[in-house]
VOGU-3710 file (C-alpha; in Angstrom, 3 decimals, decimal comma):
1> xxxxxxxxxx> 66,679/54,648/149,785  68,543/53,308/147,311  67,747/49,593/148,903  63,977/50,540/148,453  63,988/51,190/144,628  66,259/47,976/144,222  64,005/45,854/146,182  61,241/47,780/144,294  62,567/46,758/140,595  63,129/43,356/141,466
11> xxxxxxxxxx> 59,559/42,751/143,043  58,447/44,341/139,515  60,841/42,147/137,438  59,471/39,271/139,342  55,672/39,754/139,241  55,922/40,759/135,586  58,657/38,271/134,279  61,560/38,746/132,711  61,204/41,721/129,563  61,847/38,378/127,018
21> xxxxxxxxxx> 58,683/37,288/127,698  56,960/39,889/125,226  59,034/40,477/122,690  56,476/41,964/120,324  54,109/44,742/120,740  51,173/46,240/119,039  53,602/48,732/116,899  55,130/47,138/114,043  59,109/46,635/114,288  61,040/45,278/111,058
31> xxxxxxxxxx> 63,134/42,558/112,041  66,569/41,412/109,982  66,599/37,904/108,747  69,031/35,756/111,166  69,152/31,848/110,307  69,127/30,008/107,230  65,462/29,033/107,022  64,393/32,866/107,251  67,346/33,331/104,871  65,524/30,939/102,464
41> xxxxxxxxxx> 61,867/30,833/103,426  60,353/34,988/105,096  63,086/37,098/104,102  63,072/40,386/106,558  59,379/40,461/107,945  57,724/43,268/109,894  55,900/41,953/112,999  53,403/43,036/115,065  51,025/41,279/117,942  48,564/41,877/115,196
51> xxxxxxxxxx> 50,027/40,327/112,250  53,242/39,334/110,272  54,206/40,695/106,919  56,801/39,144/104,402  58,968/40,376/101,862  56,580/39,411/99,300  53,606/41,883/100,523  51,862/38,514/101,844  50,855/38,443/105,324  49,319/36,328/108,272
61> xxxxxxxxxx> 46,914/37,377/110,536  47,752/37,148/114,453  45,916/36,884/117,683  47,475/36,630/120,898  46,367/33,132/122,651  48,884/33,234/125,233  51,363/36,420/126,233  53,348/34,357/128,869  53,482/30,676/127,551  55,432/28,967/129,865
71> xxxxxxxxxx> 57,107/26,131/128,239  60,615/24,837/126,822  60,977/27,348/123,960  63,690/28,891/122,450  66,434/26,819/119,866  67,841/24,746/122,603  64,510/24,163/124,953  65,818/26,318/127,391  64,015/29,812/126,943  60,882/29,600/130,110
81> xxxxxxxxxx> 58,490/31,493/128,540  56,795/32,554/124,551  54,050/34,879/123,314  51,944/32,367/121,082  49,411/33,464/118,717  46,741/31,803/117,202  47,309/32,398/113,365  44,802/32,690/110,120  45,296/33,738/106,283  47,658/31,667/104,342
91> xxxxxxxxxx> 51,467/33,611/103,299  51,299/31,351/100,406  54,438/30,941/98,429  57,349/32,933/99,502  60,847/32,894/98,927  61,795/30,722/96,026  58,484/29,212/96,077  59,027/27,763/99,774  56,482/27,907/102,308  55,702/28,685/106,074
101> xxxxxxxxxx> 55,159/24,384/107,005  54,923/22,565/103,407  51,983/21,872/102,187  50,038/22,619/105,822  48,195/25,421/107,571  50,024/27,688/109,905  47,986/27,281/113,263  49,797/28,784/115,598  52,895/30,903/116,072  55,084/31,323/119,390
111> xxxxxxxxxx> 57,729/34,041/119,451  60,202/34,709/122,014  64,106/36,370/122,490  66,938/34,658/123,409  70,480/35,505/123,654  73,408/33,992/121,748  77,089/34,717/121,083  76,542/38,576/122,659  73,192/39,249/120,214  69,537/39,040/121,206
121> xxxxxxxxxx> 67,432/37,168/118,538  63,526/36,886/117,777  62,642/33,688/117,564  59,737/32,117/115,961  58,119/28,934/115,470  55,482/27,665/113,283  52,729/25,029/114,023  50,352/23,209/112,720  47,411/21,783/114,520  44,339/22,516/116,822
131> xxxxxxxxxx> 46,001/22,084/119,747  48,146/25,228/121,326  51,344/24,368/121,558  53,752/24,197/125,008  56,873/24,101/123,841  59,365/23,907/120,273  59,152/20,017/120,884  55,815/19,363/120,033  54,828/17,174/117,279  52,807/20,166/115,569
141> xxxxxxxxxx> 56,068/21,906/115,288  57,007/22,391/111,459  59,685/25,029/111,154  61,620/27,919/113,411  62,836/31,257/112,325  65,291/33,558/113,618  65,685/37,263/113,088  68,076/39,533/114,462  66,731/42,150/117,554  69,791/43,999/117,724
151> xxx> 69,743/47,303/115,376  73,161/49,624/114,785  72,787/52,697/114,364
//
């Protein structure tokens, strides 16, 4: 019986992927700032599969393109698979002045979790472009994010 249920759980795992694959929902979830270009650029952000809000009040608009991306994704290339959204509205200035990609349009977004050193971090990468991006090497890539996933109670 118990033999069933595992082989059960990993057909599941398997046909849906891996739980890292959708690491946002449709309820908003506040997120802690993790790397040094959230530090100086978002500042804690709630996100959402519908949109992304900023310290500021400013917010961006989101709308899921692709909820399994399968790509090279992640800080090192390594993470298989990203939710990327196609993105509208314009965060504007932010932190200190700093913005999103410089001086050009947010396009699309891809977010996805990824383990380091023992904590599980969102990550999330900004684009510019027409084109829907595969992966954090792409060309339209202009700036990643990470925020922490882990909360203590």
């Amino acid at each position: 019986m118990c033999r069933s249920i595992l082989m059960l759980l990993i057909a599941m795992w398997i046909l849906i992927g891996p739980a890292s694959s959708q690491p946002l929902f449709e309820d908003s979830k506040a997120f802690d700032l993790s790397s040094e270009t959230a530090m100086a650029i978002t500042g804690p952000v709630i996100l959402s599969t519908k949109r992304m809000v900023f310290e500021t009040g400013r917010f961006l608009d989101l709308e899921v393109h692709d909820p399994k991306s399968s790509g090279n994704w992640g800080a090192s290339g390594d993470v298989p698979v990203a939710q990327v959204f196609r993105v509208s509205g314009d965060a504007g200035p932010l932190r200190q002045g700093n913005t999103l990609c410089g001086d050009q349009p947010v396009t699309y977004m891809a977010t996805w979790s990824e383990d380091s050193s023992g904590f599980t971090y969102l990550g999330v990468a900004m684009f510019t472009g027409m084109e829907p991006p595969a992966g954090i090497a792409g060309q339209a890539l202009c700036a990643t994010y990470f925020f922490s996933m882990d909360v203590t109670e």
